[in-house]
N, C-alpha and C positions, 0 to 999 in steps of 0.2 A: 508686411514689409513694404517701404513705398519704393514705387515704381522709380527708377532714373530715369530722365528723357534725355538720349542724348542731343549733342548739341546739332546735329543734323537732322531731324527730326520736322519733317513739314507740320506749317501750324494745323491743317486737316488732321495729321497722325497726332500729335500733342492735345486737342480737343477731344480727340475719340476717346484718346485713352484716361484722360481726366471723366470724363464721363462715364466710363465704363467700371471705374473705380468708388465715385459718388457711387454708382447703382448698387456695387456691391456691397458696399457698409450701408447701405438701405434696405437691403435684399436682406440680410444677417436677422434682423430683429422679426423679422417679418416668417421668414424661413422657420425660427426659434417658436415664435406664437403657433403657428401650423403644424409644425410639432407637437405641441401643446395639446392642440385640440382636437388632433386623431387621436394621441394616449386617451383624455378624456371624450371626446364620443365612444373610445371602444369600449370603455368601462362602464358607460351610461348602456351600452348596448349588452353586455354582459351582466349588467346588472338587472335591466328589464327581463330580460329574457330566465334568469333566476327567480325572479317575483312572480312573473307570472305564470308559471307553470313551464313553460315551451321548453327546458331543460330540467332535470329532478336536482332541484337545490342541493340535496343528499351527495351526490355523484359534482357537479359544479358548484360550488356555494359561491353566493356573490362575492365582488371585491369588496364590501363593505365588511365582511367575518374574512377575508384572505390578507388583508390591507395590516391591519392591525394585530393580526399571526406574523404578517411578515417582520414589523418590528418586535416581536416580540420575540422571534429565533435570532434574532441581533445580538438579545443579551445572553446567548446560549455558549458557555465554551466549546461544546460539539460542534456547535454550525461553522464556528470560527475556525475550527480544527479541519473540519472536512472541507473547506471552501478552502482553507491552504494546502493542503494535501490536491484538492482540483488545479489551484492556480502553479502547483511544481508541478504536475505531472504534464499539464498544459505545457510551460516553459520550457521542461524538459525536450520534449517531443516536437515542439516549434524549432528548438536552437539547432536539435540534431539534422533536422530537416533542412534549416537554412543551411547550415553547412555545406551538408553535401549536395542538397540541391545546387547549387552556386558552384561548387567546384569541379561536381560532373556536368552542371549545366556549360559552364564555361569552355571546362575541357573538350566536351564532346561538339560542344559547337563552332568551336576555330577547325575542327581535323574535318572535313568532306567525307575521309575514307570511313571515320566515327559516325558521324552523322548517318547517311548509307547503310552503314553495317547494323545500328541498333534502330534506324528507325520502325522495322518490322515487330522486334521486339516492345517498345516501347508502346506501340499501338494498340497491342496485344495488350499487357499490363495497364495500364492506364487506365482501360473501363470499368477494368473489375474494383467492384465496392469494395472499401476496408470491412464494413462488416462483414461478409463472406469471408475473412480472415480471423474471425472471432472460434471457430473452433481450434483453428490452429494454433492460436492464441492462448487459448485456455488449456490444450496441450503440451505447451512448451512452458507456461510459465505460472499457469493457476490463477488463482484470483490473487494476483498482484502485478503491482501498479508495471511491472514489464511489457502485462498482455494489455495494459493500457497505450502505452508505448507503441509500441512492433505497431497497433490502429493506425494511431497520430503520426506517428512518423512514414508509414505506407500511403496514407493519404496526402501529410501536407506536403511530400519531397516531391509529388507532380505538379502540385500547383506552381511551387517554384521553378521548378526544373525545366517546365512547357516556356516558362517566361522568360526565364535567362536566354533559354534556347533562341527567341524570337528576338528578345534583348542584341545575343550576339551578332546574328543574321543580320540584325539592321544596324549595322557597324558600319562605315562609311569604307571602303576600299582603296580609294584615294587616298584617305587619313592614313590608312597602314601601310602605305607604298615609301608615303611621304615621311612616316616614321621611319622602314627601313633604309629610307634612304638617307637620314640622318644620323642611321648608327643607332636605334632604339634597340635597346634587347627587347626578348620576347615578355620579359618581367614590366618594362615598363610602356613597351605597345599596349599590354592589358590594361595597367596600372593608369596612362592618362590617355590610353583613343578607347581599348572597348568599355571600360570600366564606367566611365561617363556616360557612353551610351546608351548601356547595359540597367545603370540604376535607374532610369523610371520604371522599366517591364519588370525588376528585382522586388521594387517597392511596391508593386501593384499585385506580386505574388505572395509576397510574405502579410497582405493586406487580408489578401482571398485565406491564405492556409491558417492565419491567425483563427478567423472563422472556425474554418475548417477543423483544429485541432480542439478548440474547446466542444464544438459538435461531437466528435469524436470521444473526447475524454469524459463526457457526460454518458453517450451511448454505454459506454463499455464499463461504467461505473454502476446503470442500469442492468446490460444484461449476463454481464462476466460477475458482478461483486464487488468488483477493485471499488479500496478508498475512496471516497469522494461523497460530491451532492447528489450524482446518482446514486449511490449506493442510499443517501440517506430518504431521497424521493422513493427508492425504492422498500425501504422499511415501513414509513408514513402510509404508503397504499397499502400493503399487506397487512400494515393493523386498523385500517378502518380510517385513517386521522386524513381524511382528506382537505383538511381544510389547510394544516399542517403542511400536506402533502402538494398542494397550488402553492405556498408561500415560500416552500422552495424553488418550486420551477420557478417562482418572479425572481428570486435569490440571481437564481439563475440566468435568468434575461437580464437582469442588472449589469452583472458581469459581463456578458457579451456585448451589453450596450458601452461599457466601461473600455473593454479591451477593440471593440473599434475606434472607440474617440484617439485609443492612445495609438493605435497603428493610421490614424489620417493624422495625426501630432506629428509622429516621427515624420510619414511622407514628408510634409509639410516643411519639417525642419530639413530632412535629409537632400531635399529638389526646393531648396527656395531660390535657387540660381534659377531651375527651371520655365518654361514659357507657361505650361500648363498650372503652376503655382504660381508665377507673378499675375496674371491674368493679362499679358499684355495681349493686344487687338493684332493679329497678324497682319504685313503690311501687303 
């Protein structure tokens, strides 16, 4: 998006920030190469280290025999079948968590008396790993995709939750006096002072727990059962096919690389009003 300058704008600030703008569609290509060339130094690095003994080819085979297993589970209906069955249960468990992250974050963050009364609790819960939640998991709902669930959604509703929280907090005080001083209900104080506030800390959480859940949904596909590429990474070791067996985990990092690009998309679109998205030079 290009920058407006408004019409008040000293020529010092109008220079910086044309400048600042050249650098970054400079930066982009450049960024993108370096990219480039950590994926390929690390494969030349795992690849050495396969040939020449320092790891049992057996147990890691290079990316040269992983590389070309990987396209070749491409053309598999299973693989296509459990990478969908990963990408719902993923979705699944994100959406529930934005939910209510955002609406207990909200709620508990405008009330003091809320905030106070659960902060102890919340401190308490929050450390604790979702896997530590996997036998209870496997109790209440077996190997399917619920005890995948109950993970994801225990894990990504703090990501959100912490952020909204912070989101609210840094809500302007003034803005809300000056709302109610104009007769704003509390529907729409949220709706246009915390709400605007609130979405860069929103977007930066549901950024983290995106992460977050597909870690999760792979975990518990590994060691519960449930459908998915873990479950089918988990078949591949147990019969020997490890070659097989790495060309899902790449399946796998694909995907994660995939569902970040698409959660800095959305920031991107959802804050392009924002200062930390237009890249303007503070004055």
């Amino acid at each position: 998006m290009t920058t407006q300058i408004a019409p008040q704008d000293n020529p010092t600030r109008v220079v910086a920030i044309a400048r600042e703008q050249t650098k970054k569609r400079r930066g982009r290509p450049k960024q993108l190469l370096l990219g480039f060339a950590g994926i390929l130094t690390l494969l030349l690095i795992w690849e050495g280290a396969a040939r020449v003994g320092l790891v049992d080819s057996r147990f890691l085979p290079p990316p040269t025999e992983v590389i070309p297993a990987f396209f070749t589970i491409l053309t598999f209906g299973d693989f296509w079948i459990a990478m969908g069955t990963t990408v719902l249960t993923w979705g699944i468990g994100l959406a529930v968590a934005l939910v209510a992250g955002t609406v207990l974050g909200v709620t508990v963050g405008l009330s003091p008396f809320l905030r106070r009364a659960t902060h102890t609790t919340v401190e308490f819960l929050r450390p604790i790993p979702s896997v530590a939640l996997i036998p209870l998991a496997v109790l209440l709902f077996g190997a399917q995709m619920q005890a995948a669930l109950l993970l994801i959604l225990y894990a990504s509703f703090w990501q959100i939750f912490i952020q909204v929280l912070y989101g609210v907090a840094d809500v302007d005080q003034v803005a809300m006096s000056t709302g109610r001083s104009y007769g704003f209900s509390k529907w729409q104080r949220i709706r246009y002072i915390v709400f605007p506030t609130m979405l860069p800390f929103l977007m930066t959480g549901l950024r983290l727990a995106a992460a977050v859940a597909l870690i999760l949904a792979v975990t518990a596909q590994l060691l519960i059962g449930t459908p998915g590429l873990g479950l089918e990474i988990s078949k591949a070791q147990n019969g020997g096919q490890y070659v097989t067996m790495y060309a899902l985990i790449l399946a796998t990092g694909m995907l994660g690389v995939l569902i970040n690009f698409g959660a800095r998309a959305l920031e991107r679109w959802q804050l392009s009003w924002h200062e930390s998205v237009r890249g303007e030079i503070p004055a």
